[in-house]
PyMOL commands that place a pseudoatom at each C-alpha (Angstrom):
pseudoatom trace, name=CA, resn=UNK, resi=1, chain=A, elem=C, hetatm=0, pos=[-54.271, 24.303, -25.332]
pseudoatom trace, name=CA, resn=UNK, resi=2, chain=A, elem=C, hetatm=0, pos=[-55.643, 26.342, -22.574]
pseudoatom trace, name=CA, resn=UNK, resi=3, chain=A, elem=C, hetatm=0, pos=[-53.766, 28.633, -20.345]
pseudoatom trace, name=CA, resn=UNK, resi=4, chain=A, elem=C, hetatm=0, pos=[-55.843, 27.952, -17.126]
pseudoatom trace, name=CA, resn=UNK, resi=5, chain=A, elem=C, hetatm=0, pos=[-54.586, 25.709, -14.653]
pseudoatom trace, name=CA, resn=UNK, resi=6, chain=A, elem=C, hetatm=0, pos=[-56.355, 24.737, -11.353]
pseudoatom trace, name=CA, resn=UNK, resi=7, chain=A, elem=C, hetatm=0, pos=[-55.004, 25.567, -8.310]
pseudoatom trace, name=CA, resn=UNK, resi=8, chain=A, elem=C, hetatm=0, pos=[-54.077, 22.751, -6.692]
pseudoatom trace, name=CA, resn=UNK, resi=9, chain=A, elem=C, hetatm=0, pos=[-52.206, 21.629, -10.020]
pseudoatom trace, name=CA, resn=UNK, resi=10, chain=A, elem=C, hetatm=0, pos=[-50.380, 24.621, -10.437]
pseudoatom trace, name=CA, resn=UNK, resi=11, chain=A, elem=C, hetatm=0, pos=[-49.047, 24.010, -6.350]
pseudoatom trace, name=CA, resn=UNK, resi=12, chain=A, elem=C, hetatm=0, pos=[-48.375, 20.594, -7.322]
pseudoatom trace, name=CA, resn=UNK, resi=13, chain=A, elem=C, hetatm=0, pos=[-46.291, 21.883, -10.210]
pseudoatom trace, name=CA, resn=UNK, resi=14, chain=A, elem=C, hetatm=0, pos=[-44.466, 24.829, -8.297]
pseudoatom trace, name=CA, resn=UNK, resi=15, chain=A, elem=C, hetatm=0, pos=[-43.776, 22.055, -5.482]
pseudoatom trace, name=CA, resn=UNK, resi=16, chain=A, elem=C, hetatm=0, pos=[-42.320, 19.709, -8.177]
pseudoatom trace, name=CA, resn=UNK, resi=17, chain=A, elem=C, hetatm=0, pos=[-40.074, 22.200, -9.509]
pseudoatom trace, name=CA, resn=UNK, resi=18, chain=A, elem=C, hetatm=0, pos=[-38.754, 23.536, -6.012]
pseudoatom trace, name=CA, resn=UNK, resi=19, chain=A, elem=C, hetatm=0, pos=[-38.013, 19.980, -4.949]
pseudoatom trace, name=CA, resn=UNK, resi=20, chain=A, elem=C, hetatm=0, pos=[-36.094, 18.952, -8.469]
pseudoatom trace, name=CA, resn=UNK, resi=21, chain=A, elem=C, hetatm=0, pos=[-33.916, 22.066, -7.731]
pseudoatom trace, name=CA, resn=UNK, resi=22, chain=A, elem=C, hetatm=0, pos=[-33.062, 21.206, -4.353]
pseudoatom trace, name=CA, resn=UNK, resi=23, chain=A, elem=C, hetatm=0, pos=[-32.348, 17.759, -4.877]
pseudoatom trace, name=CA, resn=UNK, resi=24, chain=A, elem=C, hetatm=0, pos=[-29.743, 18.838, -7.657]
pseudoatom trace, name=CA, resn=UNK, resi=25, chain=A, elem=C, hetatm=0, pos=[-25.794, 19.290, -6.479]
pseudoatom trace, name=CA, resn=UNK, resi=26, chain=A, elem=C, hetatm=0, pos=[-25.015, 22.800, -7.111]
pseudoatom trace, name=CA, resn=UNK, resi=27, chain=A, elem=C, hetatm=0, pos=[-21.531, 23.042, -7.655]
pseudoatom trace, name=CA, resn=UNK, resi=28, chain=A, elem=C, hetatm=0, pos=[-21.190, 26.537, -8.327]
pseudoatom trace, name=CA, resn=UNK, resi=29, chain=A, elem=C, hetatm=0, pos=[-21.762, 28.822, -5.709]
pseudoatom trace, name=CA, resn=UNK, resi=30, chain=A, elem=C, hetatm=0, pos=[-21.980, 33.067, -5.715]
pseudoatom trace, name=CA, resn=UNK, resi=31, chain=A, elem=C, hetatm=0, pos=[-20.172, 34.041, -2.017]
pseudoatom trace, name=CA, resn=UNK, resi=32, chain=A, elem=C, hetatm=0, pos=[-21.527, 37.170, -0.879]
pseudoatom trace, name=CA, resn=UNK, resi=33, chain=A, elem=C, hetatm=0, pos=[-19.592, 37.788, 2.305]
pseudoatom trace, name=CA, resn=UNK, resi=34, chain=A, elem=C, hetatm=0, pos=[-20.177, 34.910, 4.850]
pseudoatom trace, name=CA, resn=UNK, resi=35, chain=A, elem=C, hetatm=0, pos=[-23.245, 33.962, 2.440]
pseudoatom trace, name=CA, resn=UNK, resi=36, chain=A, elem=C, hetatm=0, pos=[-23.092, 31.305, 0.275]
pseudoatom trace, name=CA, resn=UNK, resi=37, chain=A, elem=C, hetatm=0, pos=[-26.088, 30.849, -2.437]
pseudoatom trace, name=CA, resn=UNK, resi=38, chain=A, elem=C, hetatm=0, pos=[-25.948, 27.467, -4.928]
pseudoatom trace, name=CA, resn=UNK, resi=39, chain=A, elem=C, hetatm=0, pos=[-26.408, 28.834, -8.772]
pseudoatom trace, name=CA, resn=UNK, resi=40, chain=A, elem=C, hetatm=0, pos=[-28.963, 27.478, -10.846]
pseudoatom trace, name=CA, resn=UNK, resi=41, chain=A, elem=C, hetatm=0, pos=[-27.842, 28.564, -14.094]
pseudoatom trace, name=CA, resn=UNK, resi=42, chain=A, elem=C, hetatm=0, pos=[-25.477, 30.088, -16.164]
pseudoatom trace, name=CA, resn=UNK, resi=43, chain=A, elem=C, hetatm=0, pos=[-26.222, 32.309, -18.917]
pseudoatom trace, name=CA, resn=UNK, resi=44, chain=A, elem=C, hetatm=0, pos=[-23.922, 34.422, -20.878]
pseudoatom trace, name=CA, resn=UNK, resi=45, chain=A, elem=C, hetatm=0, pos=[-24.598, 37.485, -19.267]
pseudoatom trace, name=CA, resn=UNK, resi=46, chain=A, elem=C, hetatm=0, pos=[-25.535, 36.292, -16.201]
pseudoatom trace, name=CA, resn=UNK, resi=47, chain=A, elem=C, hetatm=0, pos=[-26.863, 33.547, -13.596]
pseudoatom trace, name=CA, resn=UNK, resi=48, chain=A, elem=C, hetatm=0, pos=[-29.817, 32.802, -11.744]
pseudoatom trace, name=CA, resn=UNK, resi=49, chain=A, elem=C, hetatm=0, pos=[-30.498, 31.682, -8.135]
pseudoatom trace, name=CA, resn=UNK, resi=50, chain=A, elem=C, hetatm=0, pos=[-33.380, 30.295, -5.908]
pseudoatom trace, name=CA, resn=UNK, resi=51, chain=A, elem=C, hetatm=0, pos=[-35.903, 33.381, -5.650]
pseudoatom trace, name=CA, resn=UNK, resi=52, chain=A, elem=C, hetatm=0, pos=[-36.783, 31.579, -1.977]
pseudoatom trace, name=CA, resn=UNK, resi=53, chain=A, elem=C, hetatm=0, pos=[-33.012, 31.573, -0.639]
pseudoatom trace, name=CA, resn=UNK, resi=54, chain=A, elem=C, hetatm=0, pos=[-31.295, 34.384, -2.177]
pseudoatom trace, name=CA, resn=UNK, resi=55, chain=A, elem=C, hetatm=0, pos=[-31.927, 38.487, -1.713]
pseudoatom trace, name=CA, resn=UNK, resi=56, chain=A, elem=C, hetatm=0, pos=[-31.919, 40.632, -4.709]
pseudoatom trace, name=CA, resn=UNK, resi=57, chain=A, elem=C, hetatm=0, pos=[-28.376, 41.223, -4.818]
pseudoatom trace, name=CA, resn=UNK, resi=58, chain=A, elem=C, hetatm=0, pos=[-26.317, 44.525, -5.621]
pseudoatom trace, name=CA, resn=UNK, resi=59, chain=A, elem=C, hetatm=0, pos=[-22.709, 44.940, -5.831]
pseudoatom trace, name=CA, resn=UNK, resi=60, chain=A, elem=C, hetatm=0, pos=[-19.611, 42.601, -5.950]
pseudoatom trace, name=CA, resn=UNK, resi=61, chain=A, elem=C, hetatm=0, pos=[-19.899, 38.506, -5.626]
pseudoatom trace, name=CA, resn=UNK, resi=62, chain=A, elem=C, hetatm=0, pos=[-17.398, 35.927, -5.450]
pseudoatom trace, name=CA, resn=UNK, resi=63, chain=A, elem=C, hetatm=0, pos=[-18.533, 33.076, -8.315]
pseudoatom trace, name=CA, resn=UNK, resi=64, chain=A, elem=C, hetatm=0, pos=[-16.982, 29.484, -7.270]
pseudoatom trace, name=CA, resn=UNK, resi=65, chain=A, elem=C, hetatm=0, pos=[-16.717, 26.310, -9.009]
pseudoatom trace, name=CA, resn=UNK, resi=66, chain=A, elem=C, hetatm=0, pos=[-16.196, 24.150, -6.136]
pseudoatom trace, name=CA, resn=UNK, resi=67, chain=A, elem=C, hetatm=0, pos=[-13.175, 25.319, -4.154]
pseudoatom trace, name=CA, resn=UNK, resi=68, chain=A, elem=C, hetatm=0, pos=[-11.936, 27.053, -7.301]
pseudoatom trace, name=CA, resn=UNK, resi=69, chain=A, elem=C, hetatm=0, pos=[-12.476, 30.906, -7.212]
pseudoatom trace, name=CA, resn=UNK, resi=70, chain=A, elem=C, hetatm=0, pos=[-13.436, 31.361, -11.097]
pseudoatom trace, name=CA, resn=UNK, resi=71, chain=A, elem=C, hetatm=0, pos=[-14.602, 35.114, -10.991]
pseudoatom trace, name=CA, resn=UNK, resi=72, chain=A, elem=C, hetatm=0, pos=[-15.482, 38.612, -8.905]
pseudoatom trace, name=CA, resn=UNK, resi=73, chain=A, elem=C, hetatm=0, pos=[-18.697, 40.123, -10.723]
pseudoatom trace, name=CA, resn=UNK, resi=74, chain=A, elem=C, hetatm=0, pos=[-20.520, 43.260, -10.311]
pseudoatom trace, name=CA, resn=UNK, resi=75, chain=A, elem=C, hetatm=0, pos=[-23.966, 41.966, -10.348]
pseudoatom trace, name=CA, resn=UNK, resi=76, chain=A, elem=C, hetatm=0, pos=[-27.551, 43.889, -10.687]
pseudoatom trace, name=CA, resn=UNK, resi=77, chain=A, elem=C, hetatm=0, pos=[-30.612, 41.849, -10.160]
pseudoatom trace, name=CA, resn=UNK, resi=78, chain=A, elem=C, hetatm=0, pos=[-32.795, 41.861, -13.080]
pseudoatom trace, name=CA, resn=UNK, resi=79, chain=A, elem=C, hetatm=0, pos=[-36.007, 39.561, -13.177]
pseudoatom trace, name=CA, resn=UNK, resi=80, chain=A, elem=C, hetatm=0, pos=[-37.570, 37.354, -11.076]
pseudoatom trace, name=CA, resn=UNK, resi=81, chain=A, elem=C, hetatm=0, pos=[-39.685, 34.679, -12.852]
pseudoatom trace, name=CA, resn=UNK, resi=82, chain=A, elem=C, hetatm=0, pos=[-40.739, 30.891, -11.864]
pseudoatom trace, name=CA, resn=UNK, resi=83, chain=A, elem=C, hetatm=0, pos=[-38.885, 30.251, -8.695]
pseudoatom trace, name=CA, resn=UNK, resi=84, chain=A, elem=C, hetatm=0, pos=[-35.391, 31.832, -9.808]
pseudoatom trace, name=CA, resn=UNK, resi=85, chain=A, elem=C, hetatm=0, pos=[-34.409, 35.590, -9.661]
pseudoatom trace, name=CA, resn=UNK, resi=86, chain=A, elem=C, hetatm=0, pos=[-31.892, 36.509, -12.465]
pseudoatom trace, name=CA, resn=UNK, resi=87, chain=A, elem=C, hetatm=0, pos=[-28.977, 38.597, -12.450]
pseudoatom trace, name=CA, resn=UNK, resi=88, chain=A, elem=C, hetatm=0, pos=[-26.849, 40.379, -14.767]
pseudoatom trace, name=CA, resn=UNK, resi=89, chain=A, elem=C, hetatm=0, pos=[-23.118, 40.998, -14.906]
pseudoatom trace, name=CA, resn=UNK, resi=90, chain=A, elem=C, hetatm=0, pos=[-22.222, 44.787, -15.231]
pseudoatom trace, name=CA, resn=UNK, resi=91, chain=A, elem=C, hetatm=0, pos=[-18.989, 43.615, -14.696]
pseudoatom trace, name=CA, resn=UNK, resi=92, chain=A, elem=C, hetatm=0, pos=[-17.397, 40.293, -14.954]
pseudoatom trace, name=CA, resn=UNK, resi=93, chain=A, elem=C, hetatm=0, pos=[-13.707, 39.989, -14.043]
pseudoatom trace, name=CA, resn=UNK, resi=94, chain=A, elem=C, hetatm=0, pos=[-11.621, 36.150, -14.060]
pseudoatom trace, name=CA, resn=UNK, resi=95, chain=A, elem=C, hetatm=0, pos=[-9.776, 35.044, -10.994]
pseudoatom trace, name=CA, resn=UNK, resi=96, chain=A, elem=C, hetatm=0, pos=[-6.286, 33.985, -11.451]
pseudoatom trace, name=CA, resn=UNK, resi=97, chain=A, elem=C, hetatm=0, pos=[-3.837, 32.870, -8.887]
pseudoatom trace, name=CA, resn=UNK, resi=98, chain=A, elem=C, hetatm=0, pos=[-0.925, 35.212, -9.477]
pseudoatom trace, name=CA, resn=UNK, resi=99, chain=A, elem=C, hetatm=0, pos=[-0.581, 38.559, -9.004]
pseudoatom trace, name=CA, resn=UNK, resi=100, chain=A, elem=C, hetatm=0, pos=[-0.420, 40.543, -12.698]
pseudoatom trace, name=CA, resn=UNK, resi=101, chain=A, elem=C, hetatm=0, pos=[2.933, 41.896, -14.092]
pseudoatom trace, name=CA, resn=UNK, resi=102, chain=A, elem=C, hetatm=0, pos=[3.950, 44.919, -14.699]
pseudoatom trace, name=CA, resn=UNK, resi=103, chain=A, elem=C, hetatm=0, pos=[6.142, 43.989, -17.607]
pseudoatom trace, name=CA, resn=UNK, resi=104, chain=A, elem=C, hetatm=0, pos=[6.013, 42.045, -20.620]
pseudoatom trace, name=CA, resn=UNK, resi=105, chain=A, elem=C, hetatm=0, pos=[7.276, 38.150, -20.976]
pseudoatom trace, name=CA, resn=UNK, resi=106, chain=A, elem=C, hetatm=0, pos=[9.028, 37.780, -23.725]
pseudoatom trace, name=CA, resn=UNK, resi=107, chain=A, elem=C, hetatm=0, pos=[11.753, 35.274, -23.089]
pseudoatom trace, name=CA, resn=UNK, resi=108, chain=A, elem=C, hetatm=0, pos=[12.648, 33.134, -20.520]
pseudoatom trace, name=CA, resn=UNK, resi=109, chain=A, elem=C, hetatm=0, pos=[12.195, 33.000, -17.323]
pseudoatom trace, name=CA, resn=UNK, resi=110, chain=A, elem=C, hetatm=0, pos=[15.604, 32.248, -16.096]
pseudoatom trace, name=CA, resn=UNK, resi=111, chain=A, elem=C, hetatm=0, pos=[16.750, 36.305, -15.920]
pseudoatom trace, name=CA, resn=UNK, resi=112, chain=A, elem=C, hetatm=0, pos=[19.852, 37.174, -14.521]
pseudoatom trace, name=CA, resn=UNK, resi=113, chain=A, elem=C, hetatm=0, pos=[22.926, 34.837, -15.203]
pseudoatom trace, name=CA, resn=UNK, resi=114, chain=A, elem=C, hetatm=0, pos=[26.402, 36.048, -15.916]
pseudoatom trace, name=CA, resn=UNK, resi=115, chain=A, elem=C, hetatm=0, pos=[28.072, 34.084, -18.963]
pseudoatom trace, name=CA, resn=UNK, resi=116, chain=A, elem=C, hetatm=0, pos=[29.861, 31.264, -17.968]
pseudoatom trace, name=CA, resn=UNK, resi=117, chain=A, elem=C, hetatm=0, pos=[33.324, 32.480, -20.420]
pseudoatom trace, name=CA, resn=UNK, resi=118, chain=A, elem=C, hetatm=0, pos=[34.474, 35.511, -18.746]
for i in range(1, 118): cmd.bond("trace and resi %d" % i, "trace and resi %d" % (i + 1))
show_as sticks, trace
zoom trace
């Protein structure tokens, strides 16, 4: 096997791969403000996105699966390599849709009533 390509094979093959990841529905999405950048794929610690489309983030991002908020990461980029940059999670934190408690749940939730034999 030989590591040498010709040119116009090795634009064929970057053009191939660019238009296989466009023509795939990305259904999660990073929000970065009003910007909204389709992931490519999940890792463990991390995610990748289109080198082309997306800037080498820095901070805090929004991940979405759909319309569901899943998570708000603190994200470093960390390589860029064939067509996708990679990033890293310094921190990774899960969306819920309730505000936390300040308490602990131990029984029921029905707190409150007076004894009905008085």
């Amino acid at each position: 096997m030989t590591d040498f390509l010709p040119e116009d094979v090795e634009i064929a093959l970057r053009s191939a791969n660019a238009a296989r990841r466009t023509r795939r529905r990305h259904r999660m999405t990073i929000h970065v403000g009003e910007e909204v950048y389709p992931i490519l794929q999940v890792f463990d610690r991390g995610f990748s996105l289109d080198a082309e489309t997306a800037p080498f983030l820095r901070g805090f991002v929004d991940i979405f699966d759909g319309p569901r908020h899943m998570a708000r990461a603190l994200v470093v980029a960390s390589s860029a390599e064939d067509g996708a940059i990679r990033y890293e999670y310094k921190r990774n934190t899960p969306a819920t849709d309730r505000a936390p408690s300040d308490f602990e749940r131990t029984g029921p939730e029905t707190v409150g009533f007076l004894p009905v034999d008085l």
